[in-house]
N, C-alpha and C positions, 0 to 999 in steps of 0.2 A: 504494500500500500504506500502511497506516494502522502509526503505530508502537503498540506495544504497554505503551512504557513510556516517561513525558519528563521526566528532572532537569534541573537547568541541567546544561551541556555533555556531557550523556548521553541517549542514546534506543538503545532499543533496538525491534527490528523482530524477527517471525517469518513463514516462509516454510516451503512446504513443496517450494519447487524445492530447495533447497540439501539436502536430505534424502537420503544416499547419494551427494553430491554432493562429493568432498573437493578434487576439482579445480579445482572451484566456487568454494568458501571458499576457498582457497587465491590462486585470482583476483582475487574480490570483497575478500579484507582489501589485496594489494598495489594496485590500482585507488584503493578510498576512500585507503589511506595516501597518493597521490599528490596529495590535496586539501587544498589549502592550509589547515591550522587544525585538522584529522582529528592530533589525537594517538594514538590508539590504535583499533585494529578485533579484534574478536576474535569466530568466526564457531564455530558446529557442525553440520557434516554427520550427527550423531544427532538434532540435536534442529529445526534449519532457522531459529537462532535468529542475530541479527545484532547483533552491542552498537558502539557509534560512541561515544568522547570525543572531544569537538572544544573548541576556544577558540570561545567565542562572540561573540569581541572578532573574528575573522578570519571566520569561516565560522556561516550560520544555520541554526537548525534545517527550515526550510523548505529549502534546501538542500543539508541532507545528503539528506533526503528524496529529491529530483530526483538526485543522485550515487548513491543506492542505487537507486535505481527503473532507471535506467541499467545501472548493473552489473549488475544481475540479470537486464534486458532480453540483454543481451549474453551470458550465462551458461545462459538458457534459450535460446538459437538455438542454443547448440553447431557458437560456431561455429572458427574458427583456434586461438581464444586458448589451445584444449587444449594443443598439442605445445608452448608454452613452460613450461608450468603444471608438466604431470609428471614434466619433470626436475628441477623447482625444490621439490618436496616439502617438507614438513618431519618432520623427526625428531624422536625424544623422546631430549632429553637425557640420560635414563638406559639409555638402550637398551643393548645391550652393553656394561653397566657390571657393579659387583658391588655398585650401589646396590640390585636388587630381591633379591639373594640377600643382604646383609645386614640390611636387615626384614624378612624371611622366618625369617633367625636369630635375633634380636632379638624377633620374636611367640612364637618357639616358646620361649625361652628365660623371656619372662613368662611366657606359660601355664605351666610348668614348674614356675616357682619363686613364682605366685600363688597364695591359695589362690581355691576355689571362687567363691564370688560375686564375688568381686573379679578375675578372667580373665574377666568379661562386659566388664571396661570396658577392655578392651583396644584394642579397632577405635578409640575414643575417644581412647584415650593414645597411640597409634600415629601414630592422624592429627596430633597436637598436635606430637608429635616431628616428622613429617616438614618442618612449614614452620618 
């Protein structure tokens, strides 16, 4: 598989097995993390998209290439690696919190008390608050 995109100690790769696939991604990021130099993996079962930060000083970009080509090899056989995968899920840290009912107050509260054209740029000021 050809990557899609090459910075230094970045590439990213897109796939359409990982598509619908969260158990998948789920695999494939703790897999690459096991490679020496792989600082970060971060994977989407919507979009079938793969990103790798690695040290280049420990691990090449050739490969990660052979490490993802692997994992994926592994990932499209379906095969074992399911029943340790789907207990190991990950969650969203906001989930049962009252983090999305208090942006939800907080939108409705600008719209409220903005006036007209200026409650278009809300989704905007919204986003900026949340990071």
């Amino acid at each position: 598989m050809a990557p899609l995109s090459v910075l230094p100690g970045r590439v990213r790769f897109e796939t359409s097995e990982l598509i619908g696939c969260k158990e998948g991604c789920i695999f494939l990021e703790k897999n690459l993390l096991s490679v020496k130099g792989v600082v970060e993996v971060l994977t989407s079962h919507r979009t079938g998209s793969i990103l790798v930060k690695f040290d280049e000083s420990l691990v090449t970009r050739k490969g990660i290439d052979v490490y993802v080509g692997k994992a994926l090899q592994v990932v499209t056989t379906k095969g074992e690696w399911q029943a340790g995968v789907q207990s190991d899920r990950r969650e969203s840290p906001f989930r049962g919190s009252s983090f999305n009912a208090g942006h939800f107050a907080m939108e409705m509260a600008l719209h409220a008390f903005l006036p007209a054209p200026l409650d278009l740029l809300l989704p905007a000021a919204a986003t900026a608050f949340r990071r």
